[in-house]
KOLGU-4560 file (N, C-alpha, C; in nm, 3 decimals, padded with zeros to 5 digits):
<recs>
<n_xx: 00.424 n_yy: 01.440 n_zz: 00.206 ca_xx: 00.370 ca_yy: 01.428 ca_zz: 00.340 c_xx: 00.421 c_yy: 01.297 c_zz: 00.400 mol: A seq: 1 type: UNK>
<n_xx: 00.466 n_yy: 01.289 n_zz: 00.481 ca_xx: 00.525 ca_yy: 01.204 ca_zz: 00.609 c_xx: 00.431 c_yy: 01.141 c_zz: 00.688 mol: A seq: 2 type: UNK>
<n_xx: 00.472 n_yy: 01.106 n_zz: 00.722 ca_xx: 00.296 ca_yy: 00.949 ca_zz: 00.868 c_xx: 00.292 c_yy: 01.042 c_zz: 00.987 mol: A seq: 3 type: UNK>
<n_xx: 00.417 n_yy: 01.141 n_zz: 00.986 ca_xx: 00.371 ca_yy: 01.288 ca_zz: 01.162 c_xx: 00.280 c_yy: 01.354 c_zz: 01.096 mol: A seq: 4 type: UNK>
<n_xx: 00.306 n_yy: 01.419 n_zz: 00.964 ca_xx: 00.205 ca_yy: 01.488 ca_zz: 00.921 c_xx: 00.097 c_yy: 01.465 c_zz: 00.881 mol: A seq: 5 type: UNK>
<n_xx: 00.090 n_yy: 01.371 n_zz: 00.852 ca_xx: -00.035 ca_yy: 01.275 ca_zz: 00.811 c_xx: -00.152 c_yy: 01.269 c_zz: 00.927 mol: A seq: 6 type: UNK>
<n_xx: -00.077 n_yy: 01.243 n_zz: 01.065 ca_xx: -00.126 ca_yy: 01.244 ca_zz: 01.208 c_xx: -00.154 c_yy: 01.323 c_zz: 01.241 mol: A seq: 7 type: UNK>
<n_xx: -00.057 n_yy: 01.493 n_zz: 01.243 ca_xx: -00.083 ca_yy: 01.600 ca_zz: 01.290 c_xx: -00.232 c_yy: 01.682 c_zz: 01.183 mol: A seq: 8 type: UNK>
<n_xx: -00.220 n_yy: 01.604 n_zz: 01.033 ca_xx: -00.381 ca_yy: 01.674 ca_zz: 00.978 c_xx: -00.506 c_yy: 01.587 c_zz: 01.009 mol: A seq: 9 type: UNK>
<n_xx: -00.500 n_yy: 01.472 n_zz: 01.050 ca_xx: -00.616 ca_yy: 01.384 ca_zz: 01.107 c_xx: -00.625 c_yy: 01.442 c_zz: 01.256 mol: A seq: 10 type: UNK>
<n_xx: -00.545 n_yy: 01.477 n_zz: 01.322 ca_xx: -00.593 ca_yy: 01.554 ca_zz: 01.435 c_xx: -00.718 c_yy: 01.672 c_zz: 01.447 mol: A seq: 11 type: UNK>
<n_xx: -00.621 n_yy: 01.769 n_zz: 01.319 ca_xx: -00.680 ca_yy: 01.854 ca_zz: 01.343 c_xx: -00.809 c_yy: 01.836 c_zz: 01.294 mol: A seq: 12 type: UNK>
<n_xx: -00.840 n_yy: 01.780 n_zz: 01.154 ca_xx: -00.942 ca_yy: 01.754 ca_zz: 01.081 c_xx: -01.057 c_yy: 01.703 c_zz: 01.174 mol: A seq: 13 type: UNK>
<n_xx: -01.020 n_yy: 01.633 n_zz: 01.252 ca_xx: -01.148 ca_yy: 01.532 ca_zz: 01.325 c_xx: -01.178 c_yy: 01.584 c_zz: 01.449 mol: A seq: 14 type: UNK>
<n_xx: -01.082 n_yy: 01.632 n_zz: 01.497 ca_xx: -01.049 ca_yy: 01.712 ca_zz: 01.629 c_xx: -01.029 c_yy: 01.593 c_zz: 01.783 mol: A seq: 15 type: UNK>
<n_xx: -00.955 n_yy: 01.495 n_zz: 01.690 ca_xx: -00.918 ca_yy: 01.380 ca_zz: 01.794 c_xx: -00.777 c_yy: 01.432 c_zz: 01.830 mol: A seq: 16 type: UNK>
<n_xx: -00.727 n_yy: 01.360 n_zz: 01.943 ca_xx: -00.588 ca_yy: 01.398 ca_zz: 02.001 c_xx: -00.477 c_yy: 01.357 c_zz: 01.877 mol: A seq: 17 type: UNK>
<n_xx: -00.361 n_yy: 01.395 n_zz: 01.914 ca_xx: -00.236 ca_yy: 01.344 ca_zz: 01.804 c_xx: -00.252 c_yy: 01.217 c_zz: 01.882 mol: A seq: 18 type: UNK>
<n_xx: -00.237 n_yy: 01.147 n_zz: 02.022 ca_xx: -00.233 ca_yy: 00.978 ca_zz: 01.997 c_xx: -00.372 c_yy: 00.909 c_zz: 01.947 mol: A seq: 19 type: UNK>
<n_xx: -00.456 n_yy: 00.954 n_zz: 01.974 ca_xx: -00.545 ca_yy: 00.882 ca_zz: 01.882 c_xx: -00.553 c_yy: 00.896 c_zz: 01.742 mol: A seq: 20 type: UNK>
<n_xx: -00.496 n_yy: 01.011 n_zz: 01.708 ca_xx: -00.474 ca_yy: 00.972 ca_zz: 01.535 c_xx: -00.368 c_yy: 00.886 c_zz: 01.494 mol: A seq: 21 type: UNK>
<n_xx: -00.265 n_yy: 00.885 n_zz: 01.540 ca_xx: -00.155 ca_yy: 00.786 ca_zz: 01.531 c_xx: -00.190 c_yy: 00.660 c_zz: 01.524 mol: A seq: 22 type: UNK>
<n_xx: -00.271 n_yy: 00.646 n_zz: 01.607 ca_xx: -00.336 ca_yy: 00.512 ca_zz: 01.651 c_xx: -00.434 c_yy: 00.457 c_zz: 01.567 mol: A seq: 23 type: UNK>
<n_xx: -00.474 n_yy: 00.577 n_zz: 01.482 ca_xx: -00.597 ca_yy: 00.551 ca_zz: 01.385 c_xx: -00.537 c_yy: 00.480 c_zz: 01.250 mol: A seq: 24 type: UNK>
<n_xx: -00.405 n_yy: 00.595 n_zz: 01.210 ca_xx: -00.313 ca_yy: 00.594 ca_zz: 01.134 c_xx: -00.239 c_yy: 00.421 c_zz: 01.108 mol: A seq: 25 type: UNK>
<n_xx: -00.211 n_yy: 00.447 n_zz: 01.233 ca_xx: -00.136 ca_yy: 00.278 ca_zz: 01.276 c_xx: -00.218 c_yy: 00.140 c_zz: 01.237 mol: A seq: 26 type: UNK>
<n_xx: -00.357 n_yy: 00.230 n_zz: 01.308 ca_xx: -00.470 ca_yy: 00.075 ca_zz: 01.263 c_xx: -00.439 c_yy: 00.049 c_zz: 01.125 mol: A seq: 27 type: UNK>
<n_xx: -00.489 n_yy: 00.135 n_zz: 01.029 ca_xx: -00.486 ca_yy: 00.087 ca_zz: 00.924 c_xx: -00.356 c_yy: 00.091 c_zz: 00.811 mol: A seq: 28 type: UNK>
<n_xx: -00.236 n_yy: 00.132 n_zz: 00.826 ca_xx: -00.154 ca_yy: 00.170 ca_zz: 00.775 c_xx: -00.034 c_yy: 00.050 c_zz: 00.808 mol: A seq: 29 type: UNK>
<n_xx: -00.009 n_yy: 00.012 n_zz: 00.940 ca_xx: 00.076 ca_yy: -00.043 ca_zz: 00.941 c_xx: 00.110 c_yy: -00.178 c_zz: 00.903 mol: A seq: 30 type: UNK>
<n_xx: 00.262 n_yy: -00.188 n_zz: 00.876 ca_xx: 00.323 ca_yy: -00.252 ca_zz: 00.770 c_xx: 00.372 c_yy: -00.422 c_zz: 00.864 mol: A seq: 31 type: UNK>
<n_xx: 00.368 n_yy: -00.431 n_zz: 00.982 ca_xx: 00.417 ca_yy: -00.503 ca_zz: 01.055 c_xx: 00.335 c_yy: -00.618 c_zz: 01.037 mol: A seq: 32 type: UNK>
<n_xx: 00.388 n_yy: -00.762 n_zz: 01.069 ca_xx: 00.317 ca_yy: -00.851 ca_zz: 01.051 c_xx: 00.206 c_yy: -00.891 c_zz: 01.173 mol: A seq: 33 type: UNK>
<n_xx: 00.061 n_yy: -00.892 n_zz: 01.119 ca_xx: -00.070 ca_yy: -00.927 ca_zz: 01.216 c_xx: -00.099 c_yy: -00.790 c_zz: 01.255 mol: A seq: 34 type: UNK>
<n_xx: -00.038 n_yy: -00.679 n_zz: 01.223 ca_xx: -00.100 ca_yy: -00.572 ca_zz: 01.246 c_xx: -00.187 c_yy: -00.457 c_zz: 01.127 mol: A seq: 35 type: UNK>
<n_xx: -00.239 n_yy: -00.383 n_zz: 01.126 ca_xx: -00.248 ca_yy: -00.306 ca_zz: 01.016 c_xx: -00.390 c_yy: -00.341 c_zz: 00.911 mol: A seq: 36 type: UNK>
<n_xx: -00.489 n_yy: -00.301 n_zz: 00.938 ca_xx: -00.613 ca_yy: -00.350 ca_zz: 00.865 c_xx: -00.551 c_yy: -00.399 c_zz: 00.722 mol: A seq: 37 type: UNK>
<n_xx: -00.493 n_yy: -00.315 n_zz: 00.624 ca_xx: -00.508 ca_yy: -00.330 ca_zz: 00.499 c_xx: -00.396 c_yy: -00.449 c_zz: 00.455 mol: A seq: 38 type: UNK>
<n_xx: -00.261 n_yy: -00.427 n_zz: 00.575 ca_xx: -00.201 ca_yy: -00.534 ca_zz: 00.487 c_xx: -00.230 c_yy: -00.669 c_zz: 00.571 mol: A seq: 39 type: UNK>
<n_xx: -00.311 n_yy: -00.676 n_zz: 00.695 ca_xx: -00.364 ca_yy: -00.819 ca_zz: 00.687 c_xx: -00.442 c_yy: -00.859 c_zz: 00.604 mol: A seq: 40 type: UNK>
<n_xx: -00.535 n_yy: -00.798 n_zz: 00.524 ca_xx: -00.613 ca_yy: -00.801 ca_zz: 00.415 c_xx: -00.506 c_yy: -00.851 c_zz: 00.310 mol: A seq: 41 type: UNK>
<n_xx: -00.443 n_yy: -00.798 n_zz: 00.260 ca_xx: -00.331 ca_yy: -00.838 ca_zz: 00.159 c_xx: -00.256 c_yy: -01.003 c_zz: 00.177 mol: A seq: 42 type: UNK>
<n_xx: -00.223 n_yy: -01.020 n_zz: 00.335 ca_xx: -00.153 ca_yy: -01.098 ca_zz: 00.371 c_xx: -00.276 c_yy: -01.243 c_zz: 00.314 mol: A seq: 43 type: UNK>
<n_xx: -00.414 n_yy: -01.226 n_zz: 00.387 ca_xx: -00.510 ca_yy: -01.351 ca_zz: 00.318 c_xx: -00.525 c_yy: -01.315 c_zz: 00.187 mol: A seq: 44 type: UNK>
<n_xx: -00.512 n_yy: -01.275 n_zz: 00.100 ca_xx: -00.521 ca_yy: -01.294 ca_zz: -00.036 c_xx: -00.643 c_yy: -01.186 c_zz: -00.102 mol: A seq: 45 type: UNK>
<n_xx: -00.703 n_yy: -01.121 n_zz: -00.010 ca_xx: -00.818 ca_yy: -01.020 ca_zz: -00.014 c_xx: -00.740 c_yy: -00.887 c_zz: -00.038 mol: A seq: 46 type: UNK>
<n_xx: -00.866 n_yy: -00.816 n_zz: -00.171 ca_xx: -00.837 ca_yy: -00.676 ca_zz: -00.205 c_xx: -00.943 c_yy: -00.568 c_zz: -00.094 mol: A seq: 47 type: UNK>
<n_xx: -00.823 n_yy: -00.464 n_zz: -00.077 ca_xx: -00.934 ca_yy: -00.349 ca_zz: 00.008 c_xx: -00.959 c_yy: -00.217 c_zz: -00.092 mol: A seq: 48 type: UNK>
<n_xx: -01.089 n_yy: -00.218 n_zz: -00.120 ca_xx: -01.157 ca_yy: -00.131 ca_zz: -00.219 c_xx: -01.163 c_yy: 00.002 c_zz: -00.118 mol: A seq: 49 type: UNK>
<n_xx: -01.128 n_yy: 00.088 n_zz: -00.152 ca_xx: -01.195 ca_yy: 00.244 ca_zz: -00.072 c_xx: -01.310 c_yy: 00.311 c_zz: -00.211 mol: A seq: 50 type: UNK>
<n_xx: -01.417 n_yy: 00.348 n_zz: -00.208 ca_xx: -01.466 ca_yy: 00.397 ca_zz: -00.319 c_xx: -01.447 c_yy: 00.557 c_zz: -00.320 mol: A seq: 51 type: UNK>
<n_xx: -01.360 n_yy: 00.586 n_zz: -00.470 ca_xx: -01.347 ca_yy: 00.730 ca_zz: -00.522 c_xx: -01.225 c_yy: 00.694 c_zz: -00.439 mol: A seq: 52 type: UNK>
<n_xx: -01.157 n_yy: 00.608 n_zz: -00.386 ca_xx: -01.015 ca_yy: 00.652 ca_zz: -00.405 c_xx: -00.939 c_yy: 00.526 c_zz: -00.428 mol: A seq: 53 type: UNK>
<n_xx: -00.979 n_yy: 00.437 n_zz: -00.420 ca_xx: -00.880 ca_yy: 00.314 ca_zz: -00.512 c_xx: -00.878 c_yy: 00.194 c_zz: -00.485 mol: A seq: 54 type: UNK>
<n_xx: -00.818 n_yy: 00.080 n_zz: -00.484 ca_xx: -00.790 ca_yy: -00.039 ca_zz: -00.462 c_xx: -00.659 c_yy: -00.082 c_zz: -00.423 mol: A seq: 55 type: UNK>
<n_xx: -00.659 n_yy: -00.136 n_zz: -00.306 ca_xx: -00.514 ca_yy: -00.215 ca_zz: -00.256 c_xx: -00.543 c_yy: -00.340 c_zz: -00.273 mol: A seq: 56 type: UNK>
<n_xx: -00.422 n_yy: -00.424 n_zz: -00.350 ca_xx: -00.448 ca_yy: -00.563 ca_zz: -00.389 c_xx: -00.369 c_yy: -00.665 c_zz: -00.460 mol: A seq: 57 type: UNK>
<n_xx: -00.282 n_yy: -00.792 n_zz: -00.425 ca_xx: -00.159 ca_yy: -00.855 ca_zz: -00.461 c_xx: -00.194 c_yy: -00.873 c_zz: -00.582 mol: A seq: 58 type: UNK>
<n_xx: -00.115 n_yy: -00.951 n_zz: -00.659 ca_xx: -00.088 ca_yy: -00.997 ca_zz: -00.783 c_xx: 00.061 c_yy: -01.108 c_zz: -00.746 mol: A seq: 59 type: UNK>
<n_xx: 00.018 n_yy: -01.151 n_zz: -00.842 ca_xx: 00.153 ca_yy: -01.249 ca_zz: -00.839 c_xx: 00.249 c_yy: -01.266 c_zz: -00.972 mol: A seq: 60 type: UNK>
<n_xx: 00.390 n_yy: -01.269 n_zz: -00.944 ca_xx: 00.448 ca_yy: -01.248 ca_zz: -01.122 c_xx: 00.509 c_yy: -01.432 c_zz: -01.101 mol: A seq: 61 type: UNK>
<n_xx: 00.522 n_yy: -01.462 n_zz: -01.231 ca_xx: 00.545 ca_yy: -01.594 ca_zz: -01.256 c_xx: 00.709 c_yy: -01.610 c_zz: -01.200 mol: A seq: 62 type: UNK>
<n_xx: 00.774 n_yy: -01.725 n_zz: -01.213 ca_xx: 00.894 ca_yy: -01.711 ca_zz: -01.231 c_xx: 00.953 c_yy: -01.719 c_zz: -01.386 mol: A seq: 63 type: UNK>
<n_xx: 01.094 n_yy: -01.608 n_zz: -01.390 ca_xx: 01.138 ca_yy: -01.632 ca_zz: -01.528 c_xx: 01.311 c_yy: -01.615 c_zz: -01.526 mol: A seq: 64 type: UNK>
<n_xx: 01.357 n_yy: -01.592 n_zz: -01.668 ca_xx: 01.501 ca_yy: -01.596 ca_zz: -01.618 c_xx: 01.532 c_yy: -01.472 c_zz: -01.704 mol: A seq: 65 type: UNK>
<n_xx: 01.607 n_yy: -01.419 n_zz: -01.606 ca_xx: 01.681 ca_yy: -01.271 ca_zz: -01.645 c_xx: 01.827 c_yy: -01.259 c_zz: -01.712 mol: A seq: 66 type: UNK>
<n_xx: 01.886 n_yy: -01.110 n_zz: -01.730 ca_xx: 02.006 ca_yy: -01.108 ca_zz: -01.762 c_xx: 02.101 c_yy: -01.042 c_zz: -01.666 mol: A seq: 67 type: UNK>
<n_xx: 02.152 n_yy: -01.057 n_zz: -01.633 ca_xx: 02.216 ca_yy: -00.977 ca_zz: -01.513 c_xx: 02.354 c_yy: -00.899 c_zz: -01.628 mol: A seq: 68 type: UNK>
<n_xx: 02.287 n_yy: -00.763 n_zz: -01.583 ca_xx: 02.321 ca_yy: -00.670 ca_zz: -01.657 c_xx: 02.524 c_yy: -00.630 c_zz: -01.642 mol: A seq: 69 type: UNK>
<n_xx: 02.548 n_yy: -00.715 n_zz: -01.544 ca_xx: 02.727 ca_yy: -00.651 ca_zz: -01.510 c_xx: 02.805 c_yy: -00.754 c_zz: -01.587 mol: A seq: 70 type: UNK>
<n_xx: 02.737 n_yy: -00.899 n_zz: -01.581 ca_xx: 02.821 ca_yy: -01.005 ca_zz: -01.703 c_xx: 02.762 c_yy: -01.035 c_zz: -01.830 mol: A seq: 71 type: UNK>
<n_xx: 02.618 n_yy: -01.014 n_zz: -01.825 ca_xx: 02.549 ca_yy: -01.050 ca_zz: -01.949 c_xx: 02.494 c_yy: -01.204 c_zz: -01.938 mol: A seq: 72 type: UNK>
<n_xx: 02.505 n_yy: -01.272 n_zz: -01.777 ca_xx: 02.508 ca_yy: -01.435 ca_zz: -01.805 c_xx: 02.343 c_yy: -01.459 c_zz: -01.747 mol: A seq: 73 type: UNK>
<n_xx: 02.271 n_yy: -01.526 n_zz: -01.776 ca_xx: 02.100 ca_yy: -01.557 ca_zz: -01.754 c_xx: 02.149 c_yy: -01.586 c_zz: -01.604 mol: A seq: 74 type: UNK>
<n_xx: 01.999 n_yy: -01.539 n_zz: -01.508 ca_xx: 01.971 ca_yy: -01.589 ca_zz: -01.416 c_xx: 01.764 c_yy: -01.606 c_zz: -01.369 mol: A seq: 75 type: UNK>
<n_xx: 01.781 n_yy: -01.737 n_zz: -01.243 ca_xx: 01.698 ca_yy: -01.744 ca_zz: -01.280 c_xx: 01.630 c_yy: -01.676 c_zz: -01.159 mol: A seq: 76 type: UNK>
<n_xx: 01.491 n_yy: -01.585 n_zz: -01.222 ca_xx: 01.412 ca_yy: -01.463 ca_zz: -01.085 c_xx: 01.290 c_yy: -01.566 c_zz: -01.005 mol: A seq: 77 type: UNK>
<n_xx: 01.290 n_yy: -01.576 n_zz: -00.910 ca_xx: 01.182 ca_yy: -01.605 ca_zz: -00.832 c_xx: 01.014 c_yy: -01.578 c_zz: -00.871 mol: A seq: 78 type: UNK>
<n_xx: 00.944 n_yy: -01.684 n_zz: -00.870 ca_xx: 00.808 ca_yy: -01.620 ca_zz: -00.840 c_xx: 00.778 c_yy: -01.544 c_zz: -00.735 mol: A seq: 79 type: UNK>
<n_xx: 00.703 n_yy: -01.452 n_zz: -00.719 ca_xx: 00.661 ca_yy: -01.382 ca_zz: -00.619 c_xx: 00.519 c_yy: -01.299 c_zz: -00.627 mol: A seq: 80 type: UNK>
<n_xx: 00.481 n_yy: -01.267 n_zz: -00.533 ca_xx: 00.384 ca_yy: -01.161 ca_zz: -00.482 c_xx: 00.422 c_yy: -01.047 c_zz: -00.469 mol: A seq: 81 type: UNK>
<n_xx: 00.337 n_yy: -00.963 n_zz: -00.488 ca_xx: 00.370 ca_yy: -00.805 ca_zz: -00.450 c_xx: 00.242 c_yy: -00.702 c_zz: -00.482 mol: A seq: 82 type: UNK>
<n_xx: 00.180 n_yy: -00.619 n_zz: -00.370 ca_xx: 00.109 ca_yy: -00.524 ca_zz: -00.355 c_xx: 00.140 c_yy: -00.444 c_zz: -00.470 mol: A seq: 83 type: UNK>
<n_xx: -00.026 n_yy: -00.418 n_zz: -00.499 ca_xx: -00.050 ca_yy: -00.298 ca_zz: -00.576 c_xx: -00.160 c_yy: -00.196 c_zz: -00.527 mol: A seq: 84 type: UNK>
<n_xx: -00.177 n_yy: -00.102 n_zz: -00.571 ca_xx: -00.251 ca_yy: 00.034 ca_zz: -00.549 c_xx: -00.295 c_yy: 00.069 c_zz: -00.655 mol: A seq: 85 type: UNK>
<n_xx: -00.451 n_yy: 00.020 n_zz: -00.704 ca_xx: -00.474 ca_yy: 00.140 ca_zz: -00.853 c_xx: -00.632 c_yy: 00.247 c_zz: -00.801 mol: A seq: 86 type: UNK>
<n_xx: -00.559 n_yy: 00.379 n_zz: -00.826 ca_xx: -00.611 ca_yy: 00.460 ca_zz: -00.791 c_xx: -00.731 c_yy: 00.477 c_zz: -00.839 mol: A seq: 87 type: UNK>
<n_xx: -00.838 n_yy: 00.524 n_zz: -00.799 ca_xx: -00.997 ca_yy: 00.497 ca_zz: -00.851 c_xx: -01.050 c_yy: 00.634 c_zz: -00.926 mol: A seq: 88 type: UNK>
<n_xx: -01.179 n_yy: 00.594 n_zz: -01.007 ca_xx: -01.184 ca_yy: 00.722 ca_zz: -01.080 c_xx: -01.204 c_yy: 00.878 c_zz: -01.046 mol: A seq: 89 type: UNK>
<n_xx: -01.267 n_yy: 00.843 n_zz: -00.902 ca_xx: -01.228 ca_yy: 01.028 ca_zz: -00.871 c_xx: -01.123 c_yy: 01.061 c_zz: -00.854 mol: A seq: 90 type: UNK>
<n_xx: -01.022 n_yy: 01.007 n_zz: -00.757 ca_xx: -00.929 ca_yy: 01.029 ca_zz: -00.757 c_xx: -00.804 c_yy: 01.078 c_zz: -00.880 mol: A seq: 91 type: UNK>
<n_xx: -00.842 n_yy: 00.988 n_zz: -00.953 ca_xx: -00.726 ca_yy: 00.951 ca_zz: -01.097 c_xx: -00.764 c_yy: 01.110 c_zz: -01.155 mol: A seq: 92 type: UNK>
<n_xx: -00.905 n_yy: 01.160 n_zz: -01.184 ca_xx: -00.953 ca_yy: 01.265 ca_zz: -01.249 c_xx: -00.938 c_yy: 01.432 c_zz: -01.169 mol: A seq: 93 type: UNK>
<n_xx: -00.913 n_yy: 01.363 n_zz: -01.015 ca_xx: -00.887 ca_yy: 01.516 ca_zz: -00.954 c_xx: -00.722 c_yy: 01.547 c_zz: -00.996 mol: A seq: 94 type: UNK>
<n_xx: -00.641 n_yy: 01.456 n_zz: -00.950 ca_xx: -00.478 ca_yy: 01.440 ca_zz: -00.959 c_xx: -00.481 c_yy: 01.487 c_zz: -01.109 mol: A seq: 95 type: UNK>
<n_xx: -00.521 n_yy: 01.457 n_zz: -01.191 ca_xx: -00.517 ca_yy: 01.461 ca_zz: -01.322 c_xx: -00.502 c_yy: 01.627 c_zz: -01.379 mol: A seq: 96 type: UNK>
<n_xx: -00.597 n_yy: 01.714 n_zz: -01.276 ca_xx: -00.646 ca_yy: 01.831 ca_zz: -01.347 c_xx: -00.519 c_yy: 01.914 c_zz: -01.303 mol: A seq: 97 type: UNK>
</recs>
């Protein structure tokens, strides 16, 4: 499923227009900076819990040093941040069956 289709079943489901689902879609979905409920949440350092369907929420990996696989010679990887998604127990148990 795609973010049209995604829009075109929140339409029908709720029985709001296609731009107000887009718009609904957009609130919370989008990826742009200062926009998008969940990843301004992400951006301050805060997890967004949905219950029975999961958790959105950073982590941070240390810095370390790698192998770069085309010469074999160490390099060294950045610390960084990066979003995660762990899916919650109804969810995990419906997907499951």
């Amino acid at each position: 499923m795609n973010k049209k289709e995604l829009v075109a079943k929140l339409a029908k489901n709720t029985g709001l227009s296609q731009a107000k689902a887009a718009e609904v879609v957009n609130c919370l979905f989008d990826a742009d900076p200062g926009h998008g409920i969940i990843a301004v949440e992400l951006d301050g350092g805060r997890k967004v819990t949905i219950p029975g369907f999961g958790t959105f929420g950073t982590k941070k990996r240390a810095a370390r040093t790698g192998t770069n696989p085309a010469n074999g010679k160490k390099i060294a990887i950045a610390a960084k941040s990066y979003a995660f998604f762990k899916p919650g127990k109804t969810l995990r148990e419906r997907v499951a069956v």
